[in-house]
Each structure stands twice: as structure tokens, then as C-alpha cells.
C-alpha positions in Angstrom: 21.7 -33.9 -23.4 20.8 -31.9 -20.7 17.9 -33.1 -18.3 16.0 -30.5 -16.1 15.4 -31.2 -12.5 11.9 -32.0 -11.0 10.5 -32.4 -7.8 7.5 -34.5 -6.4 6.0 -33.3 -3.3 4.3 -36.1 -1.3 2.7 -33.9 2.1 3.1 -35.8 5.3 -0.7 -35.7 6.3 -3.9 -33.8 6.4 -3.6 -30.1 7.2 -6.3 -29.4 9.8 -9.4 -27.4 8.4 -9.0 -23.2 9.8 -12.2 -22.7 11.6 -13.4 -19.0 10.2 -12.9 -16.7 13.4 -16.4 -14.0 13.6 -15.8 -11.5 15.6 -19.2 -10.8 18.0 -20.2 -7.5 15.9 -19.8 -8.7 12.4 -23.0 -10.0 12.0 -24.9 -7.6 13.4 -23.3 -4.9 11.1 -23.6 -6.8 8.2 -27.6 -7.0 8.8 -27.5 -3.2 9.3 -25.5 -2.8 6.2 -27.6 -5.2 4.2 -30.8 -3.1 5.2 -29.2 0.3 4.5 -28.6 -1.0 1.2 -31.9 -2.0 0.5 -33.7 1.2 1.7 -31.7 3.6 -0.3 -31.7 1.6 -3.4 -35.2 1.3 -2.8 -35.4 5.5 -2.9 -33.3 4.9 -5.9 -35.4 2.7 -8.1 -38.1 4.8 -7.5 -36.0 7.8 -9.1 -35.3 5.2 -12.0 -38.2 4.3 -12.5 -40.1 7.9 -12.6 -37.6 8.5 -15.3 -38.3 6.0 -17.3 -42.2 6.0 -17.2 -42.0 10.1 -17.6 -39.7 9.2 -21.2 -42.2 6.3 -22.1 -45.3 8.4 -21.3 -44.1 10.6 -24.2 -43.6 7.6 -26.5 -47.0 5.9 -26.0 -48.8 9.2 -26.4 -47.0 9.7 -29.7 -48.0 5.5 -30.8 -51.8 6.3 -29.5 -52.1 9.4 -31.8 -50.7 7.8 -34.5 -53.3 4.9 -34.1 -55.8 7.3 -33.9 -54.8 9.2 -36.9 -54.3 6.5 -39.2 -58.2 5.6 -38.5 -59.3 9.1 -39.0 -57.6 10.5 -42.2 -58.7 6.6 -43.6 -59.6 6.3 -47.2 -60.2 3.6 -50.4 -57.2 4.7 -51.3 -55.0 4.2 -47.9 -56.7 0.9 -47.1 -54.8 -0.9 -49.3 -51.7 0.2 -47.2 -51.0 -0.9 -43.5 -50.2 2.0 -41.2 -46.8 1.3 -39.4 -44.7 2.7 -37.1 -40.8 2.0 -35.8 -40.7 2.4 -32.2 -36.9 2.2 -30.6 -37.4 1.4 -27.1 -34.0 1.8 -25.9 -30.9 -0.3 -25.6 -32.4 -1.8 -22.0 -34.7 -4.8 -23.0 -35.5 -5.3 -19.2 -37.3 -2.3 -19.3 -39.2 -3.7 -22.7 -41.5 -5.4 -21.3 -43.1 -2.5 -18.7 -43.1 -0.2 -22.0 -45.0 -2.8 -24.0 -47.7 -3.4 -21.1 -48.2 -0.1 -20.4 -48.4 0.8 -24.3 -51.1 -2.8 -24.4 -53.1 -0.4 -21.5 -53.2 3.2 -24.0 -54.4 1.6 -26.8 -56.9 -0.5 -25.5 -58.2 2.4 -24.2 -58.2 4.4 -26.8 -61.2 3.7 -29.1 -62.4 0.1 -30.1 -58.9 -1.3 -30.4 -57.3 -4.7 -29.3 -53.3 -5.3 -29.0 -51.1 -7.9 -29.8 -47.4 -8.2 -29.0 -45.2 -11.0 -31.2 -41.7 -12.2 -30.3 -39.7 -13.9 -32.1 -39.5 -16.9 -30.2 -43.0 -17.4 -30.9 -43.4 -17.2 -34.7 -40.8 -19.0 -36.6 -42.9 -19.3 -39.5 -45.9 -17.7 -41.0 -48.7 -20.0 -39.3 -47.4 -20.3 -36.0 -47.4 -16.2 -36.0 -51.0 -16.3 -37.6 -51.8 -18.8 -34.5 -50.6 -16.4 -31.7 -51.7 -13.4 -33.3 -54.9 -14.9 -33.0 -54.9 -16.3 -29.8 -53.6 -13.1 -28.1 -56.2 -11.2 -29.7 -59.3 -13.0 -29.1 -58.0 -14.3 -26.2 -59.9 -17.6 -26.8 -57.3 -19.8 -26.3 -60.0 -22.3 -24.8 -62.0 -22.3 -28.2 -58.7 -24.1 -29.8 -58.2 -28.1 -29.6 -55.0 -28.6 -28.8 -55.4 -32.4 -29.1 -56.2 -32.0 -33.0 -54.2 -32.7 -35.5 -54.6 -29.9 -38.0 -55.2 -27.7 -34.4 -58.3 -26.5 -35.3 -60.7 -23.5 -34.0 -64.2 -24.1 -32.6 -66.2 -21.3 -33.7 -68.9 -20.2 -31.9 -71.3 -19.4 -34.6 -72.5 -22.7 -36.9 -70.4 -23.3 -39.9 -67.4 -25.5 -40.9 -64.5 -25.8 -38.3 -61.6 -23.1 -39.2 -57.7 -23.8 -38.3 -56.5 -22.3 -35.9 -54.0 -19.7 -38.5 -57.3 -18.7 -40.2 -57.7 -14.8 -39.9 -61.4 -15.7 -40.7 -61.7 -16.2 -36.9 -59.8 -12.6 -35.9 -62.2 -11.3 -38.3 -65.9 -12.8 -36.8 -64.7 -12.3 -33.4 -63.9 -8.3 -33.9 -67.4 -8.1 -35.8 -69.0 -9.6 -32.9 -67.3 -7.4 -30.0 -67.7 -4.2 -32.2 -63.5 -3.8 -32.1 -62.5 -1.0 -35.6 -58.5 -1.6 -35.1 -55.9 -4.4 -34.4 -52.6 -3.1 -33.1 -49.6 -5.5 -33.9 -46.0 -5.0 -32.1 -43.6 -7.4 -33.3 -41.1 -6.7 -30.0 -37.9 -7.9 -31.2 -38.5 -7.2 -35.2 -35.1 -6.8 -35.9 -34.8 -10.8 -35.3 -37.9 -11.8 -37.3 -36.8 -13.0 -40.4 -37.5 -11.0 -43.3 -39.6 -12.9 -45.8 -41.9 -13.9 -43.0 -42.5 -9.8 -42.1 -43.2 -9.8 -45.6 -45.7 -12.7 -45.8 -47.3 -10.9 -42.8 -47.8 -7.8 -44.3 -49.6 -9.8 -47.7 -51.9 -11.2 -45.3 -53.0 -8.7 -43.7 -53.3 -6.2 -46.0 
């Protein structure tokens, strides 16, 4: 049987640590080149970014007239139906959020409207997205106790105290701030899961 040869390599001592040689102008041009970099990509995320805002300025125009159409041709007949609308913000989702913010901005100024944006990561089931619909509505978040149990809602008129999924509460405080529409965005809705988009849509309608 044939037996390969190995070797074991046992090194005498320490090799002494290279000390890095800089040369008296590296430094200097690497600050130069580091702020050369940063003003010309500065020229160039402007350019970006007038892109994008010009191709989203389109979009939210075309959201905000739908909003406002769907309150205007409104009838007994097409308020047993939820107006809805598939917007496809692009393959970017760092750029999501801007689009979403500005688009928060149109519609609250258009009309008597209020906006709410749901992720996913935020509603894995029907009450938590009831919750946070709520909350980013009304933005009453103080008017909720926390410390409860059944997390309840304290109302600000008199009657009994209403959890804090209850749309009863959406409902009052719209009545009392004069507010016609509630926009819903569900961001990421292709990672919602489907039964609960459908349990939405029952409760609200």
C-alpha cells in the first residue's frame, strides 16, 4: 500500500508586522477625491430625484382624481361596493416610502379626506390591522390604554368603553372632524395574506 508524503511546517518565530508606508500626498488626495465624489453625486441625486418626483407627480394626480371621482359619481347602488385602485410603485421599494408620503400630502388635501398606509408587518391578523387603521387615522394613539387587557379606547364622548379594533371609534371621530373619505394603502399587498384582505373588505363595506 502506497503512503503519500506530508509535510509539517513548524516556522522558526514571529515574522515582524510590515508597517504600511503613506506616501506625504496620499492623504491629501484621497480627501480631494472623497469631496469630488460627494459634490457630483450630489448634482446627481438631484437629477434622480427630479425624475422620480416628475413620474410620481403623474401617479398621485391620477390616485387623487380617482378619489375624487369615486365620491362624486356615488350612489345607493355603488355604496355597497369599495372603490379600489392597484397602484405599482415600481421595482425600487426605497423610493416607496417618499411616493407614499407625498401621495399621504395630495389626498389630504384634496377634500375632507384622511390617509392610512398598512404594511404587512403590522397587521398579521384582522384586529391588529383594525387597531392600526385606527390609530393612524384618528391619530389618537393617547386615547388608547395600553396597560389594559382587552386594550381598550377611551372615547371622548360618554358611553361604554370601545376596544380598540372597534370601527365605531373611526366612525365618531370622522363625524366629529367633518372628514367624507378614508383612504387605505395597504403598501406591500402582495404579502398580506389573502383571507385577511378579504375580511377587510367585509368590514368595511
Amino acid at each position: 500500500m502506497e503512503h503519500e508524503k506530508c509535510y509539517v511546517y513548524k516556522p522558526g518565530g514571529e515574522r515582524p508586522a510590515k508597517r504600511r508606508r503613506i506616501e506625504p500626498g496620499i492623504e491629501h488626495s484621497r480627501r480631494l477625491r472623497e469631496q469630488t465624489f460627494k459634490e457630483l453625486w450630489e448634482i446627481q441625486e438631484k437629477r434622480v430625484k427630479n425624475v422620480l418626483d416628475a413620474a410620481d407627480e403623474k401617479t398621485q394626480s391620477v390616485v387623487t382624481k380617482f378619489i375624487a371621482a369615486s365620491h362624486t359619481h356615488e350612489d345607493n347602488q355603488s355604496r355597497l361596493k369599495l372603490p379600489t385602485g392597484l397602484v405599482v410603485a415600481g421595482p425600487s421599494i426605497a423610493s416607496h416610502g417618499s411616493f407614499f408620503d407625498q401621495l399621504s400630502e395630495k389626498v389630504a388635501l384634496e377634500g375632507e379626506n384622511i390617509f392610512a398606509l398598512l404594511q404587512s408587518s403590522e397587521c398579521p391578523n384582522l384586529k391588529t390591522l383594525l387597531s392600526a387603521l385606527i390609530k393612524k387615522t384618528t391619530q389618537s394613539g393617547s386615547n388608547f390604554d395600553d396597560d389594559d387587557e382587552d386594550d381598550t379606547f377611551s372615547r371622548p364622548r360618554k358611553g361604554p368603553r370601545l376596544l380598540s379594533y372597534d370601527l365605531q371609534i373611526l366612525f365618531e371621530w370622522m363625524q366629529e372632524h367633518g372628514i367624507e373619505r378614508a383612504v387605505i394603502a395597504f403598501q406591500d399587498s402582495e404579502a398580506f395574506e389573502g383571507h385577511l384582505i378579504a375580511e377587510v373588505v367585509d368590514v368595511l363595506r
